[in-house]
Backbone as a chain_set.jsonl record, in Angstrom:
{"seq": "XXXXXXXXXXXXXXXXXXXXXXXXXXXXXXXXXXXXXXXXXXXXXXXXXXXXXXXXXXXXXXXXXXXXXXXXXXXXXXXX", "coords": {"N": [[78.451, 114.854, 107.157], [80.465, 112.804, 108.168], [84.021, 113.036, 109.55], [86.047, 110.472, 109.57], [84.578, 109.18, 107.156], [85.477, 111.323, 105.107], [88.098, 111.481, 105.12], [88.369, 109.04, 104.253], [87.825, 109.355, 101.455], [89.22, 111.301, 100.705], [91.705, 109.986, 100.766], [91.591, 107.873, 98.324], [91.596, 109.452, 96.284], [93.92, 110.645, 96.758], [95.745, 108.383, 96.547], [94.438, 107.742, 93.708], [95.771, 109.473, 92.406], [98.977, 109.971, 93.367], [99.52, 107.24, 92.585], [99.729, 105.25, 94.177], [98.907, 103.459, 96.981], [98.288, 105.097, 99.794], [97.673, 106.084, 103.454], [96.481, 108.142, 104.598], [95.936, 110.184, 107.38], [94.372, 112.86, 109.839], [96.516, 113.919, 110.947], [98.222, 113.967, 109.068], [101.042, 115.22, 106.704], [102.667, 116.776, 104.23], [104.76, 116.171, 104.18], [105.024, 113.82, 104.982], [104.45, 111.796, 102.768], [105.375, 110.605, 100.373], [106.168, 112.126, 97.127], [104.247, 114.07, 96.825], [104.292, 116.714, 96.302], [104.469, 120.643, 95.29], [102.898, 121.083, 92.845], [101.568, 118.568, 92.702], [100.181, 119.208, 94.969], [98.172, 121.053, 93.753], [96.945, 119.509, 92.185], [95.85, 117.8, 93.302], [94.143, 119.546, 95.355], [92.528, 120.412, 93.316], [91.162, 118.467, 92.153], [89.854, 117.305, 94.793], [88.639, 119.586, 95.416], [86.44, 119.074, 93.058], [85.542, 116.696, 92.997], [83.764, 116.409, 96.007], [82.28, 118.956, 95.264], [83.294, 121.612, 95.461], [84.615, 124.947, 96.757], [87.904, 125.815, 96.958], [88.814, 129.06, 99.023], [92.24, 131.136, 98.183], [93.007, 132.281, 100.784], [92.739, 129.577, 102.58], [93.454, 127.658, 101.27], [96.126, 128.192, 101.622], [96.891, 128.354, 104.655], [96.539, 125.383, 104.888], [97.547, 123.201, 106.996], [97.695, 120.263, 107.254], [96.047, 116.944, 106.951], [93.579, 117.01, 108.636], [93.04, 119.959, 108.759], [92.057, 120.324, 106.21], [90.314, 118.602, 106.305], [88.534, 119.466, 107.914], [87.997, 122.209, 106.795], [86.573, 120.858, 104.2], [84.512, 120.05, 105.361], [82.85, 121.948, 106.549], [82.104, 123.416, 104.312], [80.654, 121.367, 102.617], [78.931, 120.674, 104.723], [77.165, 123.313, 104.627]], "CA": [[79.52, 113.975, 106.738], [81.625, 112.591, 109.281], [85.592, 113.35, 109.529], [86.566, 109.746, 109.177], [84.276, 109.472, 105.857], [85.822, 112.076, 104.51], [89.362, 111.305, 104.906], [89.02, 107.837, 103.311], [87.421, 109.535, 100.153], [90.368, 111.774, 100.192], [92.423, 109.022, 100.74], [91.349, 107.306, 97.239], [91.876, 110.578, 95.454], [95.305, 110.597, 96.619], [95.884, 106.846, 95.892], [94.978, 108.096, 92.298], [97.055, 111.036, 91.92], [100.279, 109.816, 93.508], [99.346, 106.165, 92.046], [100.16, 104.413, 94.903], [98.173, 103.131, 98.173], [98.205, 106.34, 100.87], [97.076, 105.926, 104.37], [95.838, 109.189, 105.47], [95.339, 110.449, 108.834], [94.326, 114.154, 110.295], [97.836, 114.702, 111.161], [99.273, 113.508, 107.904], [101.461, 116.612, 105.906], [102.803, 116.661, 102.565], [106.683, 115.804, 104.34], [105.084, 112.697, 104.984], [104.163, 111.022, 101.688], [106.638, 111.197, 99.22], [105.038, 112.324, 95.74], [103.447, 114.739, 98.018], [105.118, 118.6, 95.838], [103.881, 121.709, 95.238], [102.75, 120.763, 91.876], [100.996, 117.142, 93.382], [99.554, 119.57, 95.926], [97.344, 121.839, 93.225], [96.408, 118.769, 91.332], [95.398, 117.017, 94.397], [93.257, 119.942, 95.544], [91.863, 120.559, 91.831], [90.265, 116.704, 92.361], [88.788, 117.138, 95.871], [87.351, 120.589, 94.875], [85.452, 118.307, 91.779], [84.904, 115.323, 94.27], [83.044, 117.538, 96.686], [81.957, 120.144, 94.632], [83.492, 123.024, 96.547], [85.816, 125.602, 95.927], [88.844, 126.539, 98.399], [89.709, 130.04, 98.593], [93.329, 131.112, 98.413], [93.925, 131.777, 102.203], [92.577, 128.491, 102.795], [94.736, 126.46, 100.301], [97.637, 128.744, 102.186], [96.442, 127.612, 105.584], [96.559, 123.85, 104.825], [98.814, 122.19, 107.718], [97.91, 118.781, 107.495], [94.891, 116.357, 106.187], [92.782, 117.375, 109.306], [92.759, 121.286, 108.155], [91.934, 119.917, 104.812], [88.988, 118.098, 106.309], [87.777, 120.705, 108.477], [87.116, 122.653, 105.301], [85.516, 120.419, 103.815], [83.695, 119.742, 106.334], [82.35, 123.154, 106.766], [81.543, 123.555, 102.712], [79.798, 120.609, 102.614], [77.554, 120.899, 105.266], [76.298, 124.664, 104.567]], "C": [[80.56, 113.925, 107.865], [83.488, 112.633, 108.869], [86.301, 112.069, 108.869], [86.204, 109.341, 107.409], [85.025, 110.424, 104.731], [87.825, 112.312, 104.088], [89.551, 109.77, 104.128], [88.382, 108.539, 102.268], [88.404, 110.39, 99.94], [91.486, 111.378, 100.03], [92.757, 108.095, 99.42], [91.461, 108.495, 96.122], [93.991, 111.184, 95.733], [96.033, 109.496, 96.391], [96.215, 106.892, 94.469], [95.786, 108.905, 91.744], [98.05, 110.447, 91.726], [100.264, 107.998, 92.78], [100.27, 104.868, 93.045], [99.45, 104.597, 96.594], [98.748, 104.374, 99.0], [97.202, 106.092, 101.977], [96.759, 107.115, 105.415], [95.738, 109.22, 107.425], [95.18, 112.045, 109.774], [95.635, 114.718, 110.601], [98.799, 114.329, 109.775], [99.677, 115.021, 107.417], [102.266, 115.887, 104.677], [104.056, 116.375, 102.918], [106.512, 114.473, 104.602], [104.544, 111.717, 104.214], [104.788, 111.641, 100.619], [105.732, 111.334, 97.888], [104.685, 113.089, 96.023], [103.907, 116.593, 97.516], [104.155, 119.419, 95.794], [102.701, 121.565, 93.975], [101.535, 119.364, 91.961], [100.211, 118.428, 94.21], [98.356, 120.588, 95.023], [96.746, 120.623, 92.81], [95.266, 117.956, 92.826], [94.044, 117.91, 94.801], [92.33, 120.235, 94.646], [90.94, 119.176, 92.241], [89.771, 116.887, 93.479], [87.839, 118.473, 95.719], [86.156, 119.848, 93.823], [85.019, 117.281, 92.745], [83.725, 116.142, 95.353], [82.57, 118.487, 96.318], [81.885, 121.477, 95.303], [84.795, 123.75, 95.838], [86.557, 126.134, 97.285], [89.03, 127.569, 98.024], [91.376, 130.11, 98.802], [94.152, 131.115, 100.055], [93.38, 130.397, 102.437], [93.04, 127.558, 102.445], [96.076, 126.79, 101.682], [97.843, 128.299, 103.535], [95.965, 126.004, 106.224], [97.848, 123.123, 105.589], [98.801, 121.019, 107.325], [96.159, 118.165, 106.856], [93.624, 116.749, 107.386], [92.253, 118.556, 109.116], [91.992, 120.914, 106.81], [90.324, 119.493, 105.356], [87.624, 119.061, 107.156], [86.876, 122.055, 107.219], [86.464, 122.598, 104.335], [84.507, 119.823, 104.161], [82.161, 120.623, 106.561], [81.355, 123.557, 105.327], [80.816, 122.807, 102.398], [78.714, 120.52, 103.401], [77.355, 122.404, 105.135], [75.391, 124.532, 104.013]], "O": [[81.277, 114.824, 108.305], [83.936, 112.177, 107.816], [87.014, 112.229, 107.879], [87.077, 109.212, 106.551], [85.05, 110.101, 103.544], [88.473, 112.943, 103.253], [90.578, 109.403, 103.558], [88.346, 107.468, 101.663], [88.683, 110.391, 98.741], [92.335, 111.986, 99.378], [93.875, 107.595, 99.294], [91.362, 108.118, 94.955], [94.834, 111.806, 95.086], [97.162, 109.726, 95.957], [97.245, 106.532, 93.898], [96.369, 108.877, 90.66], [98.446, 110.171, 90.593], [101.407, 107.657, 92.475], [101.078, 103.994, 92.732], [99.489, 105.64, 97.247], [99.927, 104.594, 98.721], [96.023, 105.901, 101.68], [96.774, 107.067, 106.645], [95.521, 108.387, 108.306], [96.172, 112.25, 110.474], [95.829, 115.931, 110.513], [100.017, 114.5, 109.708], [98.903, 115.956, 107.624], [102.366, 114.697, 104.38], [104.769, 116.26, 101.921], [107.508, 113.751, 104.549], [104.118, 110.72, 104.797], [104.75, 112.772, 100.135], [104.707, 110.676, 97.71], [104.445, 113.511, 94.892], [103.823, 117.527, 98.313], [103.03, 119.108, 96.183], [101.576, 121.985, 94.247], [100.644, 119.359, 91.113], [99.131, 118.461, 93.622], [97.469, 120.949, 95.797], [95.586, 120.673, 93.218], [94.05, 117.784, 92.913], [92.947, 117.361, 94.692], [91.187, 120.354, 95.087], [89.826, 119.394, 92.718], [88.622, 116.484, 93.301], [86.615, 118.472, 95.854], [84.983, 120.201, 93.946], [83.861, 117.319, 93.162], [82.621, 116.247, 94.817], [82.287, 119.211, 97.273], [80.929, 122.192, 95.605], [85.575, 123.435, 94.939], [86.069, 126.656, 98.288], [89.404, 127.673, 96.855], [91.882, 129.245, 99.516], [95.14, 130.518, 100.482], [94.501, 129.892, 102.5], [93.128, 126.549, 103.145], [96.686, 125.987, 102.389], [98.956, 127.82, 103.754], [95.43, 125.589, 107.252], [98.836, 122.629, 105.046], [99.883, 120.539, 106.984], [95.296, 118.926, 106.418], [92.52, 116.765, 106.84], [91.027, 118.596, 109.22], [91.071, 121.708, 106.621], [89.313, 120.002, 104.872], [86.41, 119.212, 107.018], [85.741, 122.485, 107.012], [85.908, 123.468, 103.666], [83.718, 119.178, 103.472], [80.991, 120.258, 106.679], [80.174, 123.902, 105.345], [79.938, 123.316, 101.7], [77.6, 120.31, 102.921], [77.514, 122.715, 106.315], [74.612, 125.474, 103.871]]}, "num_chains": 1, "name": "protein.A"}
């Protein structure tokens, strides 16, 4: 699964969450999409764990800079 694939399908999972169009990009962070809380940030990963059928561990949630970290890990989980 390629990087860009994988950021527009996380792209449409944050579309639905925050309920409003989101334009992703490997450097995107949660200071730059408003809707974007602590609270938005479990729910958000709750839905790409089920979308992907993977599970993050806790340092790895904790270790989430930006949508590129995000994809790197699911990057990794998906192809094993």
């Amino acid at each position: 699964m390629e990087d860009q694939e994988i950021i527009s399908q996380i792209n449409t999972i944050f579309s639905a969450i925050l309920k409003k169009p989101i334009e992703l990009t490997p450097t995107t962070t949660a200071a730059d999409v408003q809707g974007w809380d602590s609270l938005t940030h479990m729910m958000l990963i709750d839905s790409i764990e089920k979308h992907f059928a993977i599970k993050f561990k806790l340092m790895e949630i904790m270790k989430l800079n930006n949508i590129g970290d995000m994809v790197g890990f699911i990057k990794k989980k998906v192809n094993k």
